[in-house]
C-alpha positions in Angstrom: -0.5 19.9 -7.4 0.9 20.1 -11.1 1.6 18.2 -14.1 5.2 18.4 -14.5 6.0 18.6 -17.8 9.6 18.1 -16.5 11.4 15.0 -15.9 11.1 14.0 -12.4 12.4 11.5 -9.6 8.7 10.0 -8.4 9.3 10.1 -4.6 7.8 6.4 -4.2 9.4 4.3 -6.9 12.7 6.3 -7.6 11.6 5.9 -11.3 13.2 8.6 -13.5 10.0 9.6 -15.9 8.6 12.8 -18.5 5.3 12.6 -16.8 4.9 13.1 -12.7 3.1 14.9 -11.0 4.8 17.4 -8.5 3.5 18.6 -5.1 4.0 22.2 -3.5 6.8 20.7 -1.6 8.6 19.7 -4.5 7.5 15.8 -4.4 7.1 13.7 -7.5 4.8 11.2 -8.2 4.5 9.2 -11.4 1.4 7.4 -13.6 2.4 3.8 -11.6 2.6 5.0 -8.5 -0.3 7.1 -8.4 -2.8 4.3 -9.7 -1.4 1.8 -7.0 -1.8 4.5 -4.5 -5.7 4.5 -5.8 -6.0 0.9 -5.4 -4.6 0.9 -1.9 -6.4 4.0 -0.6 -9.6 2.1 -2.2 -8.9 -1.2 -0.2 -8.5 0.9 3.2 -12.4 1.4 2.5 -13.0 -2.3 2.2 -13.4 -5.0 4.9 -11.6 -8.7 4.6 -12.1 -11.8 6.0 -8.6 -12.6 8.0 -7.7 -15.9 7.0 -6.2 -17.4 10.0 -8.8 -15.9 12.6 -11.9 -15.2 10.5 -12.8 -11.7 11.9 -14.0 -9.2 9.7 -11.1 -6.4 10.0 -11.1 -3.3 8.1 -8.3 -2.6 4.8 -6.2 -0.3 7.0 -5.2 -3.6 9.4 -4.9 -6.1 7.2 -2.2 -7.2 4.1 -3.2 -9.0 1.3 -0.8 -11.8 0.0 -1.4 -13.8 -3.2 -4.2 -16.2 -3.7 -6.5 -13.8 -2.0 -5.2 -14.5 1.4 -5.9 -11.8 3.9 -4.1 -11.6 8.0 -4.7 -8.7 10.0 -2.2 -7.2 12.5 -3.3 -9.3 15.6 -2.4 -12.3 13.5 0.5 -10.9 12.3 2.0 -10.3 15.8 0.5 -13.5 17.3 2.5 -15.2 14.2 6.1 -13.5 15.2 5.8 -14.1 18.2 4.7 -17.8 18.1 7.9 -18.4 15.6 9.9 -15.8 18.0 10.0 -18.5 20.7 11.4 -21.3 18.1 
């Protein structure tokens, strides 16, 4: 991997910017993109508390929505499928 002092199309946002990143493969990845990549390959380290079934589930099974609300996948598929059938 290089600094690109080119401008670049980051491959994740679309974002046109002077400072990427660029990967063997010709990829581009920009300053945003890369810091919220940190933040979510951090979180797949962590463990959350679902809120709706209270099992400990690891970051990689689980989304975050605001308020500090957690629901792994189980509950996410018991959800659609619960409001599937209405």
């Amino acid at each position: 991997m290089s600094e690109s002092t080119a401008t670049g199309t980051c491959g994740f946002c679309g974002k046109v910017s002077d400072r990427v990143v660029e990967g063997p493969s010709g990829a581009y990845a920009c300053w945003d993109c890369l810091l919220r990549a940190r933040d979510v390959l951090a979180n797949l380290q962590k463990t959350f508390t679902c809120s709706f079934c209270l099992e400990n589930v690891s970051g990689n099974s689980v989304v975050e929505g605001p308020n500090g609300i957690h629901m792994c996948a189980s509950c996410v598929e018991s959800g659609i499928k619960l409001l599937s059938r209405s």
